[in-house]
Structures are given as C-alpha cells and as structure tokens.
C-alpha positions as CSV (number, residue, x, y, z in Angstrom):
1,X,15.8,-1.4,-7.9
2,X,14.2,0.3,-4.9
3,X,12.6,-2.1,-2.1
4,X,9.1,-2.7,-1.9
5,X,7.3,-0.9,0.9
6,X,5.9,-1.9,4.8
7,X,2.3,-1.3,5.9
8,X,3.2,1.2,7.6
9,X,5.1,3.5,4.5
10,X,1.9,2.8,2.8
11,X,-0.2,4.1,5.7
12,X,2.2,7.2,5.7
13,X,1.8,8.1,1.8
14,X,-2.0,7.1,2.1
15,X,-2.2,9.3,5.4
16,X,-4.0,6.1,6.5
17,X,-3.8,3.9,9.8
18,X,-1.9,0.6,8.9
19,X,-4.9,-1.9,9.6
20,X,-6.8,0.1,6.8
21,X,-3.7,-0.9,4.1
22,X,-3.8,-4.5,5.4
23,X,-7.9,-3.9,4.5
24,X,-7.4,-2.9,1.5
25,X,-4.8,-5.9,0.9
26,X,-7.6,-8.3,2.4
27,X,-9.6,-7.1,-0.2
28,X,-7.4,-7.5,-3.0
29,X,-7.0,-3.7,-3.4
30,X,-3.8,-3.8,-2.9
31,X,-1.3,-6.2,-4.1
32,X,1.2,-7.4,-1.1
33,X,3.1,-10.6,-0.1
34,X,4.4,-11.3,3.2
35,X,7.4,-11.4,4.4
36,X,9.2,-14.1,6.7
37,X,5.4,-15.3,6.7
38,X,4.9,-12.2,9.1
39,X,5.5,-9.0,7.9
40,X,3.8,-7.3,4.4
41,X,5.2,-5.9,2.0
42,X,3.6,-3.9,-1.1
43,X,5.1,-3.4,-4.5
44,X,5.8,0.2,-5.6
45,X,3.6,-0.7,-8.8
46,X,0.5,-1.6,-7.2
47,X,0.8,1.3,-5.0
48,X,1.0,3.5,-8.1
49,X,-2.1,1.5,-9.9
50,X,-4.3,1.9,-6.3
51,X,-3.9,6.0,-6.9
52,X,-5.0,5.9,-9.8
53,X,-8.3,3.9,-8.9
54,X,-8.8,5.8,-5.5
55,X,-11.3,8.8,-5.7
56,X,-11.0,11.4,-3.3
57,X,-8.0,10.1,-1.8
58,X,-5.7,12.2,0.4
59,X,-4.1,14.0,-2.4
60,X,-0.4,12.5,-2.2
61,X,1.1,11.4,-5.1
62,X,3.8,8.6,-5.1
63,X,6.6,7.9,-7.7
C-alpha cells in the first residue's frame, strides 16, 4: 500500500500553493489527518473523490 500524501505533493498535483490544500482541508474539502500532531497528510482516496468534485480544476489527473 502506497503512503498517503504531504500538503505539499497535493499542492504539486493540484498546481496549487500548499496553504490553499490546508484551505481546502479547513473546510472539509479534503480529508487529511496530521501527523506527529504537526505535519498533514491526505489520503490518496480523498484526493481522487476531490477531482471528481472540482470544476475547472487544473486538468491533472491522479491515480
């Protein structure tokens, strides 16, 4: 089983800045947990469910 993702992967597949994916995990957009109660991480799944509900996103396709 892969590893789940940073904030900073997710900016990267997004083609996002990192403070817009912790937004979107403010928000409850995205589904992430933290890590050593500093550091995010985000699930592979609900990276794959936020494409599917993002219009006009950048175009990149994960998976």
């Amino acid at each position: 089983m892969q590893a789940d993702l940073t904030v900073a992967k997710v900016a990267a597949i997004f083609d996002r800045h990192p403070n817009r994916i912790r937004d979107w995990v403010a928000r409850g957009e995205l589904s992430a947990y933290k890590l050593h109660a500093r550091e995010w991480r985000i699930p592979r799944s609900s990276i794959k469910e936020s494409q599917k509900g993002q219009a006009g996103g950048s175009g990149r396709e994960y998976g």
